[in-house]
C-alpha angles and dihedrals in degrees: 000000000000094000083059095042098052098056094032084060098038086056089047087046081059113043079049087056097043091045083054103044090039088057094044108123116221138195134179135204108208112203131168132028129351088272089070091048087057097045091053090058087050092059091037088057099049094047095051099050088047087054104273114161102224120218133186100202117057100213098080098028112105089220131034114195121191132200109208142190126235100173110103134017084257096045088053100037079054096056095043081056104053079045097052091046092047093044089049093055089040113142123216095249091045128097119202116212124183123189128159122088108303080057080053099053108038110028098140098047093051082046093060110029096037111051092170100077117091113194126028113207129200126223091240090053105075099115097050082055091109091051094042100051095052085050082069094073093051107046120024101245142021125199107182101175131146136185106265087234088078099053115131138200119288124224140209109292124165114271127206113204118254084180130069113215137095087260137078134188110222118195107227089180138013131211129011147256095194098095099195111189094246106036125087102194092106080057100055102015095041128205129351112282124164125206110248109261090244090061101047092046085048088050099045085052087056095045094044079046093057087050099271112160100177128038120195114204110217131178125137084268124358099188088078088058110154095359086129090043115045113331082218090060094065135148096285092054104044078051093055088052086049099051095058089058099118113230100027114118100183145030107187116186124221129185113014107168107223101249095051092051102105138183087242089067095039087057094045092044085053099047102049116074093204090064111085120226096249136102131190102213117175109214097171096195136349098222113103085208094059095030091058080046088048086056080230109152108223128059128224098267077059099061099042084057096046094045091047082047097057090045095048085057092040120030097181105044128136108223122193126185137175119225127188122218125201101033110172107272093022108140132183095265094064088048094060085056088052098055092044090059099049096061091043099050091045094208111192097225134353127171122220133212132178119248116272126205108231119201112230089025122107102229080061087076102042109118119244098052104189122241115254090238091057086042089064093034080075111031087063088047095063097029083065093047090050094040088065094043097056084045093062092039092058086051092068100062092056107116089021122113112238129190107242125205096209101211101169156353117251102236100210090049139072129222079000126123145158135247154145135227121191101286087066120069114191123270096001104055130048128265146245122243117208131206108205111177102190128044113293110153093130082068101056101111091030138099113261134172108245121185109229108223103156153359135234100203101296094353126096121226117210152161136223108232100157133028098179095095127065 
C-alpha cells in the first residue's frame, strides 16, 4: 500500500503547488531608462504565460516587484525610496522583490538595510523570474544574483506591454565595452551582446502583431550592433530586414554612440522610408579637455564634422544628444565650450544631467570634484541655451506638412489630439497637437499628414487638411 500512497501523495503536493502558484497576483513597479521598460514587459510576459494573475495596483497583489535604477545618485535614491514606501505599507501575506540594476549593484546592502525585501534579483535572471518567484513561498528568502561578467545573450520571449501607446522600445543589444570613466553599466549590465537578428525580426513581428506602430531600437549603443556576432551583420543591415516587416510604420534609433555612427547608417537611415530621420548621439561634452577625462574617444573637432556630416545627408533630421555638466576638474572655461557648442551645432533637442559620483568608476577618484550648488549653476545655464534653440528649431517646421502618428483624444478638448511625427520621440520630445475638425477616431494609431501652423514652447500645433497621403 505504501508504494501507491507516496506517489499518489507527491502528485496531489504538486497539483496543490501549482493551484497556489497559478492564482498568485503580481504587480510591478517599472523606474529608470527605456531598457527597463523593456525588461518589465519581458517579466510581465513570462509571468503571465506561467499563470501569473496581473495586477495594476500593488496593494492587493501577493507579490510587488520592482525594477529599479541604479545610474546616477537621483535614479537610485529614487528607487530606495519606492522600496522604502512599498516596504512601509507591506502587508503580512505580500513578498517584495526588486531587480534592475540598482538590485545589481547593491544586493547585499538591500539585503541587509531593507528586511523587508524578500527576493533579490539579478539583471541576467530575467528568464528564471516565474521559479524564483514560487521558491519564495518555500524558503524565506531568494538572492539570485550573478557577476556581471557571466552574463550571457537574451533571446526572443514574449512581451506583454507596461506601457499604453501605439509605440515599443525594443533592446537589440544589452551592456557596454565602452568603458567611459563615470558610467557603471559595464558594472551591472556587463559586456556588449546583441540579440541575434532572428531574434530581434521575430520580436518586431510580435510586437506589429499586438498593434505596435513604432518600434524604438535601444541598446547602450546601437551602432556596435553584431559586432560580437558577425561584423557583416551589422546595424544597416539589421535596419533593411526591419524595414520589410509588413505592418510596421517606424523604426526610430536611440543611443548611437558617435564613433560607431557610419556613413554607411546615415545612408541607410536616408533611403528607407520606415526609418525615421532622428538620432539619438550622446555627446556627453564638447570640451576636449573633459571629453579625454571622460575617457570618451573623439574630440570636439570630431563632433562638429560628424554632426555636419549627418545634416548634410540629411537635411531634416532630428538629432538628440545627452551632455553631462560638473565633471571633476570642469572649469569655466570648459563650460563656456560647452555652451558655444550648443548654439553652433543647433541640436533639436539634448537632455542634461549633473554629474554624478559613482562609487567603483574611475572619474569617482579624480581630484577637484565640483560642489552641487556649482553643478546646477550649470545645468541651468545649458538647459536655457538649449531651450532657445529648440524653440527656433521648432519654428522651422511652421507651414510644412508633417506625418503625424495620431496616439490619443484630449479629453478636455474638442476637435484636439495628440500626436507625434518623427522629430519627437515618446516620453523625452515634445509633442504635436492636432486639430481635427470631423470625426476621425478610427485614426487614432495611424499616420496621418498634419499642416504645422504654430508652437507652444517645444511643441508643435497643427491641422489635418488631407487625409489622402500616409
Amino acid at each position: 500500500m505504501k508504494w501507491l500512497l507516496g506517489p499518489l501523495l507527491w502528485n496531489w503536493k504538486i497539483e496543490l503547488e501549482g493551484a497556489m502558484f497559478m492564482s498568485l497576483k503580481v504587480a510591478l513597479i517599472t523606474l529608470g531608462c527605456a531598457k527597463n521598460t523593456a525588461d518589465s514587459e519581458v517579466v510581465k510576459g513570462l509571468l503571465i504565460n506561467n499563470g501569473f494573475r496581473w495586477q495594476d495596483e500593488a496593494n492587493n497583489a501577493d507579490i510587488i516587484i520592482i525594477n529599479t535604477c541604479g545610474f546616477i545618485k537621483d535614479a537610485k535614491e529614487q528607487s530606495i525610496e519606492t522600496v522604502l514606501d512599498i516596504a512601509a505599507g507591506k502587508k503580512d501575506f505580500q513578498k517584495i522583490v526588486v531587480f534592475g540594476c540598482l538590485a545589481q549593484r547593491y544586493s547585499k546592502e538591500i539585503e541587509k538595510e531593507i528586511p523587508e525585501v524578500d527576493g533579490i534579483i539579478g539583471n541576467d535572471q530575467l528568464t528564471r523570474m516565474p521559479d524564483i518567484l514560487k521558491s519564495l513561498f518555500l524558503q524565506e528568502k531568494v538572492l539570485e544574483v550573478k557577476s556581471s561578467s557571466e552574463f550571457t545573450r537574451e533571446g526572443f520571449i514574449n512581451r506583454e506591454r507596461v506601457e499604453d501607446g501605439f509605440f515599443s522600445y525594443l533592446k537589440i543589444a544589452d551592456g557596454c565595452d565602452n568603458l567611459c570613466s563615470y558610467c557603471v553599466i559595464p558594472l551591472v549590465r556587463g559586456g556588449y551582446r546583441s540579440k541575434m537578428p532572428e531574434d530581434v525580426i521575430l520580436e518586431v513581428k510580435y510586437l506589429v502583431s499586438k498593434g505596435v506602430k513604432e518600434v524604438i531600437l535601444i541598446a547602450q549603443d546601437i551602432g556596435e550592433y553584431g559586432k560580437d556576432i558577425d561584423p557583416k551583420y551589422n546595424l544597416p543591415r539589421l535596419l533593411k530586414d526591419l524595414t520589410r516587416i509588413d505592418g510596421l510604420d517606424w523604426v526610430r534609433l536611440l543611443y548611437c554612440y558617435p564613433n560607431h555612427l557610419t556613413d554607411d547608417l546615415l545612408y541607410t537611415i536616408a533611403s528607407e522610408d520606415k526609418i525615421c530621420n532622428y538620432l539619438d548621439v550622446p555627446l556627453q561634452h564638447l570640451s576636449d579637455d573633459v571629453l579625454r577625462k571622460m575617457s570618451r574617444t573623439f574630440s570636439r573637432d570630431d563632433i562638429y564634422e560628424l554632426i555636419s556630416k549627418a545634416k548634410k545627408i540629411l537635411p531634416y533630421m532630428a538629432l538628440r544628444s545627452t551632455f553631462i555638466v560638473g565633471f571633476p576638474g570642469e572649469t569655466t572655461k570648459d563650460i563656456e565650450i560647452l555652451s558655444k557648442g550648443l548654439k553652433d551645432l543647433k541640436l533639436t533637442w539634448s537632455g542634461f544631467f549633473a554629474y554624478s559620483q559613482e562609487e567603483g568608476t574611475p572619474a569617482a577618484k579624480m581630484p577637484n570634484q565640483l560642489p552641487e550648488e556649482v553643478k546646477l549653476e550649470r545645468l541651468s545655464l545649458v538647459k536655457n541655451i538649449q531651450h532657445e534653440i529648440t524653440l527656433e528649431e521648432m519654428k522651422k517646421y511652421i507651414g510644412k506638412k508633417l506625418p503625424v502618428l495620431i496616439e490619443e483624444k484630449i479629453p478636455t478638448e474638442k476637435d484636439w489630439y495628440l500626436g507625434r511625427s518623427y522629430l519627437q520621440s515618446p516620453e523625452i520630445d515634445g509633442q504635436i497637437f492636432v486639430n481635427i475638425k470631423k470625426n476621425i477616431q478610427s485614426k487614432i494609431g495611424v499616420i496621418v499628414p498634419v499642416d504645422i501652423i504654430g508652437t507652444t514652447s517645444i511643441d508643435l500645433i497643427g491641422e489635418i487638411t488631407d487625409e489622402s497621403c500616409q
